[in-house]
VOPAGU-2260 file (C-alpha; in pm, 1 decimal, decimal comma):
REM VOPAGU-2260
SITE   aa  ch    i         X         Y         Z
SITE  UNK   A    0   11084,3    9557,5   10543,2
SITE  UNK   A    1   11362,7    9708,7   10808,9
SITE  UNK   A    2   11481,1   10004,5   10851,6
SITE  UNK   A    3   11831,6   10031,8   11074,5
SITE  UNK   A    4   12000,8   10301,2   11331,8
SITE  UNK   A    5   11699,0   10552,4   11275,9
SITE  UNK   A    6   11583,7   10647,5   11622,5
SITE  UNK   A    7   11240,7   10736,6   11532,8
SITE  UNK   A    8   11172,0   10916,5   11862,8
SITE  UNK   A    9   11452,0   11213,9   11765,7
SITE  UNK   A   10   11360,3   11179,5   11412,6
SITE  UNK   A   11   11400,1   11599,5   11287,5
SITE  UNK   A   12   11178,9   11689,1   11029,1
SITE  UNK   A   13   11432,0   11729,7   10757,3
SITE  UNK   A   14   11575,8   11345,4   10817,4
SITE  UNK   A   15   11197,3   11223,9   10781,0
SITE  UNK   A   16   11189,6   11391,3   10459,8
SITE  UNK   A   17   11522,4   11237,6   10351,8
SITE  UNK   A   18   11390,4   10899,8   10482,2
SITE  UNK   A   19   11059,1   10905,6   10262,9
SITE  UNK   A   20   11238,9   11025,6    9960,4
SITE  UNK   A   21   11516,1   10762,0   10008,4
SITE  UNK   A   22   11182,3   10476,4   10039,0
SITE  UNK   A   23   11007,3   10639,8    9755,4
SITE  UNK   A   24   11324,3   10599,7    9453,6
SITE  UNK   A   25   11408,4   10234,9    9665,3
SITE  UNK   A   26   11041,7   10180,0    9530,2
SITE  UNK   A   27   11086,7   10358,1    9212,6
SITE  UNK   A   28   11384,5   10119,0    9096,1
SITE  UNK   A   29   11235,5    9795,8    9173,6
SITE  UNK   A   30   10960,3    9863,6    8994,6
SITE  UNK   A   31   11169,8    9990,7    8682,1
SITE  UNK   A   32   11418,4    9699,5    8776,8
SITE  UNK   A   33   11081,0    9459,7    8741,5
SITE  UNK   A   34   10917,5    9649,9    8429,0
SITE  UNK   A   35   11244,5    9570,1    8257,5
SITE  UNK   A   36   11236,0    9162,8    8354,3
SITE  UNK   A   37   10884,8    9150,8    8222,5
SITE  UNK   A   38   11024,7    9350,1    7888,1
SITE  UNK   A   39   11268,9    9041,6    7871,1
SITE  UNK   A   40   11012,1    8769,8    7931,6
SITE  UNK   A   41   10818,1    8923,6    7646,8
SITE  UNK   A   42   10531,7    9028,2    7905,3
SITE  UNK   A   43   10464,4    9332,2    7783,1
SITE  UNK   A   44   10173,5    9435,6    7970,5
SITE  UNK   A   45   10314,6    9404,6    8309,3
SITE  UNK   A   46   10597,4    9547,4    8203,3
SITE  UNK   A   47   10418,0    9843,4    8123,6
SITE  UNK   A   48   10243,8    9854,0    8492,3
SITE  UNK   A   49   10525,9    9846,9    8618,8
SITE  UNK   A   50   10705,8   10103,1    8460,8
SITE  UNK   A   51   10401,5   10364,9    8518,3
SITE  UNK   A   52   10415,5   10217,5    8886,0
SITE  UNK   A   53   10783,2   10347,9    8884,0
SITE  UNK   A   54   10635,4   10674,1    8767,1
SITE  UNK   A   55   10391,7   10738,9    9002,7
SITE  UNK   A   56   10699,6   10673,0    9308,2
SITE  UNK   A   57   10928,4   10922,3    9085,0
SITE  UNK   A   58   10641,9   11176,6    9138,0
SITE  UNK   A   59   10614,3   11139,0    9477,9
SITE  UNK   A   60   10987,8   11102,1    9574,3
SITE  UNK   A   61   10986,1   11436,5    9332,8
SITE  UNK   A   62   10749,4   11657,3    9548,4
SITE  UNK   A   63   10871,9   11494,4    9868,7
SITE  UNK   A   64   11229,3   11630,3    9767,2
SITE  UNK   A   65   11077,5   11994,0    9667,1
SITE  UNK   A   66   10953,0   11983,7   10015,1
SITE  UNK   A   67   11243,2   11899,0   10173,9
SITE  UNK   A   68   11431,1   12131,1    9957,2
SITE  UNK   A   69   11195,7   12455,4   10048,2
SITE  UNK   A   70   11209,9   12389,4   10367,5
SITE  UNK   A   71   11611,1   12271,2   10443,0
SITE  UNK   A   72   11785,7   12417,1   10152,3
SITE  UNK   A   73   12099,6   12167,8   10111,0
SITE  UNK   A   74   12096,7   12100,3   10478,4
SITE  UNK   A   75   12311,7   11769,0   10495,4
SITE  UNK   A   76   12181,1   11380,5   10495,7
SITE  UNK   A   77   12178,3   11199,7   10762,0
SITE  UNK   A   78   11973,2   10919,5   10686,0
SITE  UNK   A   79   12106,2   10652,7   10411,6
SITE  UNK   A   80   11981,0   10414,7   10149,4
SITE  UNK   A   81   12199,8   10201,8   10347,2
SITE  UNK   A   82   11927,6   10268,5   10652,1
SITE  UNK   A   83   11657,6   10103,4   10460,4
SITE  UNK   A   84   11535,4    9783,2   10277,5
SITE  UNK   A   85   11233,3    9716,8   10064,6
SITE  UNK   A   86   10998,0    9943,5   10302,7
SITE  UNK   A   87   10788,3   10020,9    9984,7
SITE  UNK   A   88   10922,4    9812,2    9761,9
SITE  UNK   A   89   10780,0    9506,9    9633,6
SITE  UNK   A   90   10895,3    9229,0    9707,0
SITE  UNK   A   91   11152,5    9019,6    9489,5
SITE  UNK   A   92   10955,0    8722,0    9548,2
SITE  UNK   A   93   10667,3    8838,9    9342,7
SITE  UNK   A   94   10803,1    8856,5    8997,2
SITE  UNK   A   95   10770,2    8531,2    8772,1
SITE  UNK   A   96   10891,1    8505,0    8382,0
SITE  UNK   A   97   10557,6    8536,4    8217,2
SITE  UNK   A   98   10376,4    8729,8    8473,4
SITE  UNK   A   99   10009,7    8863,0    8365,0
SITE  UNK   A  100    9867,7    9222,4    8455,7
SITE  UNK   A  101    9687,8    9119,7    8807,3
SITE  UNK   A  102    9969,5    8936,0    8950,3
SITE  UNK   A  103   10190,7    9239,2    8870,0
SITE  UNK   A  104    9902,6    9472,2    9055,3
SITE  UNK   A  105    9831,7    9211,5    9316,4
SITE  UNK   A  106   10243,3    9243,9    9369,2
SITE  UNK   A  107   10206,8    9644,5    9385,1
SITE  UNK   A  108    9933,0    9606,6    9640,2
SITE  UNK   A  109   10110,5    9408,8    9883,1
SITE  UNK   A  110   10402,7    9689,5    9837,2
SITE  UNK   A  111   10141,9    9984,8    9917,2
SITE  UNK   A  112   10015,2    9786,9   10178,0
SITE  UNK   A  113   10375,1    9713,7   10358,8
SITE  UNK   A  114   10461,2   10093,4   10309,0
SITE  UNK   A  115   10150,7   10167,5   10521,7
SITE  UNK   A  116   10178,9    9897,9   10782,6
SITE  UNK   A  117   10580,0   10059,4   10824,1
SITE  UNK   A  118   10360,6   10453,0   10850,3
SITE  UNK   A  119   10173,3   10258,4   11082,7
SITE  UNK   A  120   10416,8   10144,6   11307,2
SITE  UNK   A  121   10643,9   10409,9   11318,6
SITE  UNK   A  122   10411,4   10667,3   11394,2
SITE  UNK   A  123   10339,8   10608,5   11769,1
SITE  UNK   A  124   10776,2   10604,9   11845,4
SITE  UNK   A  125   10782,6   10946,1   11661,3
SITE  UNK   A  126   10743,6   11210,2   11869,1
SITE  UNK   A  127   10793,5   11529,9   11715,6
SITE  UNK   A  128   10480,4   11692,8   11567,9
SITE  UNK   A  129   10591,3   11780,7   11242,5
SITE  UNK   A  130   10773,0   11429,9   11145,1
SITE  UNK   A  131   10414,2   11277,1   11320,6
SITE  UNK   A  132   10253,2   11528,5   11058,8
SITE  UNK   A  133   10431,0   11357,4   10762,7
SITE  UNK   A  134   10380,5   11013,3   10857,1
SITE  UNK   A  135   10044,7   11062,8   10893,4
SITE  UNK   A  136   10011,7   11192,3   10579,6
SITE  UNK   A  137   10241,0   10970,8   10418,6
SITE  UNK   A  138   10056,8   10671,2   10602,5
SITE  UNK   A  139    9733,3   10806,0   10416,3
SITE  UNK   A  140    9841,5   10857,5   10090,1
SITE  UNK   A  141    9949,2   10431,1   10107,1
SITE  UNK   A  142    9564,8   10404,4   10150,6
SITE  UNK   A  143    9475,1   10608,0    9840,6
SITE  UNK   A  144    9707,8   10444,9    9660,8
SITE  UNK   A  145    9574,1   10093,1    9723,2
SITE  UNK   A  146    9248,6   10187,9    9646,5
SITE  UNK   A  147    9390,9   10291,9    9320,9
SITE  UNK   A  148    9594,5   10002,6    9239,7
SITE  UNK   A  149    9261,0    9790,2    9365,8
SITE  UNK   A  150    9039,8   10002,8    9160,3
SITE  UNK   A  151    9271,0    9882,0    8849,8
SITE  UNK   A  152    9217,7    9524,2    8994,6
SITE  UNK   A  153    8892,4    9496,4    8959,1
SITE  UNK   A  154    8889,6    9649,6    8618,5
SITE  UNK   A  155    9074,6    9337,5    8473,7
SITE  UNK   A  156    8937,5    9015,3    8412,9
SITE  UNK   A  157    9004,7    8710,2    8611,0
SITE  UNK   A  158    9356,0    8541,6    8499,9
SITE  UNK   A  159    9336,5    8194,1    8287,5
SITE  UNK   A  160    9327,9    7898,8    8466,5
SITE  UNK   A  161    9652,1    7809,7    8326,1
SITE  UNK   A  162    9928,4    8050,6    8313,7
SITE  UNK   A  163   10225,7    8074,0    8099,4
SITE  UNK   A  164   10422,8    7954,3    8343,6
SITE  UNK   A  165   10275,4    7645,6    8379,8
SITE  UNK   A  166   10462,2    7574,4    8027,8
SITE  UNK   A  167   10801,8    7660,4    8175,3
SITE  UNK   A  168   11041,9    7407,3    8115,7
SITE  UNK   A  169   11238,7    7327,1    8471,9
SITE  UNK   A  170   11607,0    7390,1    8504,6
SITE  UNK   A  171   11809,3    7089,0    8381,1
SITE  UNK   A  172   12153,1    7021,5    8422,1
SITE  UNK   A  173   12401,0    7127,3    8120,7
């Protein structure tokens, strides 16, 4: 997780908006980018997580932008995609071929919980009350949304004690 050339301590309200939105669709592609690996690996059912994962970020980069839209009309952009990598996102790393349900939740969990450890630590170097107002809300909704994701966790039963993967075949020279 990084985030470059934002000085969090002038942060305005309107580039903290731009900032979560820009996090929010960074998340929202990964986990359309991973629902449509799983679709190839014929995993249907973590494809479908992931998918409603992207969803749910879609949603909330949606009323994040209606906010920032009330508020600062078409005021300009300042902060870039180019400022930010895989704050919210999950992690590359955490997609296999045939991945089942939980490991695709399990994956989603460790994303919510990165997005709130980055709330976490930016919120003491921001200093203006409004942009410490949206962190702190944005830094709470990453704990409702892990109880949600671990709600669904617990829902599911435990994963075989041999995957599909263990019936990969390894990469072999042509």
């Amino acid at each position: 997780m990084s985030v470059s050339g934002i000085d969090f301590s002038r942060l305005a309200l309107c580039d903290a908006f731009d900032l979560a939105i820009l996090i929010e669709q960074e998340a929202e592609e990964r986990y359309e980018e991973f629902g449509h690996q799983m679709e190839i690996h014929h995993t249907p059912e973590a494809a479908e997580f992931f998918h409603r994962m992207a969803q749910n970020e879609a949603r909330h980069g949606g009323r994040l932008a209606q906010q920032r839209t009330t508020r600062f009309g078409d005021a300009p952009r300042l902060v870039t995609r180019a400022m930010l990598w895989d704050v919210e996102a999950p992690d590359y790393d955490q997609t296999r071929a045939f991945m089942t349900v939980r490991q695709a939740m399990q994956a989603a969990l460790q994303a919510e919980e990165k997005a709130h450890a980055f709330f976490v630590a930016v919120l003491p170097q921001a200093h203006d009350p409004e942009v410490r107002a949206l962190f702190t809300e944005l830094r709470d909704e990453e704990i409702l949304h892990q109880a949600l994701v671990t709600s669904e966790l617990e829902k599911l039963p435990p994963d075989p004690a041999v995957g599909p993967d263990a019936f990969e075949d390894d990469p072999t020279a042509q």
